[in-house]
N, C-alpha and C positions, 0 to 999 in steps of 0.2 A: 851240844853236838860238837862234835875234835872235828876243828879246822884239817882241811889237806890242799894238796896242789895236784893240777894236771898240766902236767911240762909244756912247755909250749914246743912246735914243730919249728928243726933246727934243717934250712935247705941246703948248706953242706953235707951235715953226716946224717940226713934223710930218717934223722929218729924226734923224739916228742910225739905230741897226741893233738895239740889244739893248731891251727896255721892259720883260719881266721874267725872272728867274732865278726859277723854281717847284721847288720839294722836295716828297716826297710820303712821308712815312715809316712801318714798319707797326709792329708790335709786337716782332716778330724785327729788328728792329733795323737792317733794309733800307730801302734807299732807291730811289724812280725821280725823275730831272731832268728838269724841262723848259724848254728856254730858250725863252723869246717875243719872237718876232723882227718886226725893221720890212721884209721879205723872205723871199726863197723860200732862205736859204743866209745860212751863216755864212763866214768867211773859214777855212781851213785846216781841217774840220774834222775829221780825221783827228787833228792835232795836238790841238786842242782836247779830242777825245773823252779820247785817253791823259792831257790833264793835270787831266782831270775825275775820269777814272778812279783816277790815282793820290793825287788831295786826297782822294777817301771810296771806300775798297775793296767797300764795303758797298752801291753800283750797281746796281740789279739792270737797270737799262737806262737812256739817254740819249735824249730826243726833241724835236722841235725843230718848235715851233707857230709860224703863222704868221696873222699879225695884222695888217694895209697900211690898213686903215680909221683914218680920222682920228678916235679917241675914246679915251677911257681904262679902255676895255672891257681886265681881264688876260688872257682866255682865247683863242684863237686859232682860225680859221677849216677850218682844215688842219694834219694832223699827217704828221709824217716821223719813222721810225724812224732814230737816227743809229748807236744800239749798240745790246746788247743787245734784255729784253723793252720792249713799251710798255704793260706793267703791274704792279699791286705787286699782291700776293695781303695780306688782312688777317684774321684770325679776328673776333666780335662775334656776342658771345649764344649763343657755343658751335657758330656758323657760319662759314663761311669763304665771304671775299667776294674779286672780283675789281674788281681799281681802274682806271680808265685816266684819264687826264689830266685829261678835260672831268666827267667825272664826279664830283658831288658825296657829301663822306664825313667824316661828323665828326670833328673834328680831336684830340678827346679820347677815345678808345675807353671808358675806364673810367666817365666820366659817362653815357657815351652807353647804354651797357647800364641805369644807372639811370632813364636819362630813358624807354628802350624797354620797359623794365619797369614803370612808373607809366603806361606810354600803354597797355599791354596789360591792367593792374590796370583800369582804367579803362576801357575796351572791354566789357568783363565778357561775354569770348565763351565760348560753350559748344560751340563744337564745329560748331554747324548753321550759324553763318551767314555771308551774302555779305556780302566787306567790297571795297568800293571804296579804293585809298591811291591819292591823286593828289600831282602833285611827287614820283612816287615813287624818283627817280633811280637808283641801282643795287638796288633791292630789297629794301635792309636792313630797313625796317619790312613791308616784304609779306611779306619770309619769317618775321620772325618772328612776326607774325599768323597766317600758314598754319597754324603749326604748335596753332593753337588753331582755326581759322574752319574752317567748311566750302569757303569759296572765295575768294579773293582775286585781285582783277583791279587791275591797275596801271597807270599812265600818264605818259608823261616825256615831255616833247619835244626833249629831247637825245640824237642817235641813238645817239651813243656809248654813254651811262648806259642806254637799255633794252635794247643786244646785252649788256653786261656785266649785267642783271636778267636776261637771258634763261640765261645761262651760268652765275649762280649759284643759280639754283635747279635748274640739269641739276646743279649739284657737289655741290649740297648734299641730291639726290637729292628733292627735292619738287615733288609731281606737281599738288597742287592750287592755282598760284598760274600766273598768265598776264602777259601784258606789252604792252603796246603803244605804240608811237610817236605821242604825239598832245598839241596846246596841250590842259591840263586842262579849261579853260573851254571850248572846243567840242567836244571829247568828252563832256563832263558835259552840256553842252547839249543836243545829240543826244540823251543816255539819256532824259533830260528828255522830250524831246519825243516817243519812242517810247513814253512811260510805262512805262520799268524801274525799277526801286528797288533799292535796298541795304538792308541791318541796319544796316550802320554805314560813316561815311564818314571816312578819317583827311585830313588834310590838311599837309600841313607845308613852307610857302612859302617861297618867300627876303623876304629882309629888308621889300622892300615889300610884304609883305602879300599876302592874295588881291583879289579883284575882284567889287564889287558882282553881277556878270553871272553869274562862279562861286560864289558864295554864292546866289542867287538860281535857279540851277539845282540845289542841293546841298538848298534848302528845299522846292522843287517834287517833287524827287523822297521826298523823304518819309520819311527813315532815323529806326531806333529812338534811335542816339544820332552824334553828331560828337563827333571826336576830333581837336581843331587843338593841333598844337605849331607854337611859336615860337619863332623866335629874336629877335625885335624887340616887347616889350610894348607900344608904342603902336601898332605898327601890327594887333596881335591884339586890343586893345583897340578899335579900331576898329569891326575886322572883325565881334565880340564885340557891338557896340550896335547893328550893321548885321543882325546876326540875332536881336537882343533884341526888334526892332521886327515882326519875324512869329511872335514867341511862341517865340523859342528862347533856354533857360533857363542858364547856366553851372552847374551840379552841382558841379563839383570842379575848383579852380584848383591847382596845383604845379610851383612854378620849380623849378628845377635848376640850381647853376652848374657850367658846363662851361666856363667862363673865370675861373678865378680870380686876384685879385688884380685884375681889372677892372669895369667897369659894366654887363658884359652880362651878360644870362644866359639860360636856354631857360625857354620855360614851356610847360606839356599842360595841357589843360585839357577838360572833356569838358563835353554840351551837348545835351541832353533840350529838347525843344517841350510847351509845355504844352498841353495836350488837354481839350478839353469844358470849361475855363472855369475847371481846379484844378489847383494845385500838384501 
């Protein structure tokens, strides 16, 4: 078979075809690809799929996202199955999760159970009470809060990540944890404005941070404690002085590295209002 190429995507002059190659790997030792295309099609890829297939036997499926917007966004608008599934199955915290592309899923398992276990340590649920996780994307911290709270309600605005929350809490057989498709910040808004409340609200952002608008619904509604992890300390720091300024207290700060040998690292942190004028 005559060797070819497929250009790779150039983000000045907004041409080539490939912009990124994504791996997704679980703890069995499985893999799903996803190549992120500048189009709706790859050249040959019947050919392509076999010589994907035979560089890593270990596949569990090939999918090919599609990305045409001029920015250096990696994730893609539309997915197509090329082979196989379009998902990895991963275990975490003695759960078993399903993964699909757009879905976000920490990239360390092993840290990641310690970091979910210091945010649960930290919750100090007993059993009774309603927890809202927002940014909840596949579920991973709703379910393992269920398995302590009375009720846990979730919110992603990535469709993909709350069909995959919805499918893993049927797998993982837990009945008291819910899902829904919605931006955080006007879902939190709404509650807000209906005057519902939580016991406790977990939050856990992508890099920039939450939003004075969702912090400010998160303080109106009135929760026993906040539970924000991080993965960017300036932008929780932030976030952290933006609720210090309506009487909300930081309790208990603890990083986590789940990147080691680098500068980042995750932090939980939990976060009590002071009330009647004392500590």
């Amino acid at each position: 078979m005559a060797e070819y190429s497929i250009p790779a995507y150039n983000e000045r002059t907004f041409t080539g075809l490939v912009r990124h190659v994504y791996v997704r790997t679980n703890r069995a030792g499985r893999s799903l690809c996803c190549l992120l295309v500048n189009g709706r099609g790859v050249p040959r890829e019947v050919e392509l799929v076999r010589a994907l297939r035979r560089a890593e036997p270990n596949l569990a499926g090939i999918v090919l996202g599609v990305n045409e917007k001029h920015n250096n966004v990696i994730l893609g608008d539309s997915y197509r199955t090329l082979w196989g599934e379009d998902f990895l199955s991963d275990t975490l915290c003695g759960l078993t999760f399903r993964l699909s592309v757009p879905s976000f899923y920490q990239v360390n398992p092993a840290q990641t159970e310690v970091l979910y276990g210091k945010a649960l340590e930290f919750a100090g649920l007993t059993g009774a009470e309603t927890v809202l996780d927002l940014y909840c994307g596949i579920g991973t911290i709703s379910l393992v809060m269920a398995r302590k709270a009375g009720m846990v309600w979730g919110a992603e605005v990535v469709p993909q990540a709350v069909d995959d929350a919805i499918a893993n809490a049927r797998r993982n057989h837990i009945e008291n944890a819910r899902f829904l498709c919605a931006d955080a910040t006007a879902y939190l808004q709404g509650m807000a404005a209906r005057g519902e409340r939580a016991d406790v609200v977990f939050l856990d952002p992508p890099r920039a941070g939450s939003t004075p608008e969702f912090l400010g619904a998160v303080d109106r509604m009135g929760p026993e404690r906040i539970v924000y992890i991080s993965c960017n300390p300036e932008t929780q720091r932030r976030d952290l002085r933006l609720l210090a300024g309506w009487g909300w207290r930081a309790r208990l700060l603890q990083p986590v590295d789940l990147f080691p040998h680098t500068e980042h690292v995750e932090c939980v942190a939990v976060l009590a209002k002071i009330r009647g004028g004392g500590m």
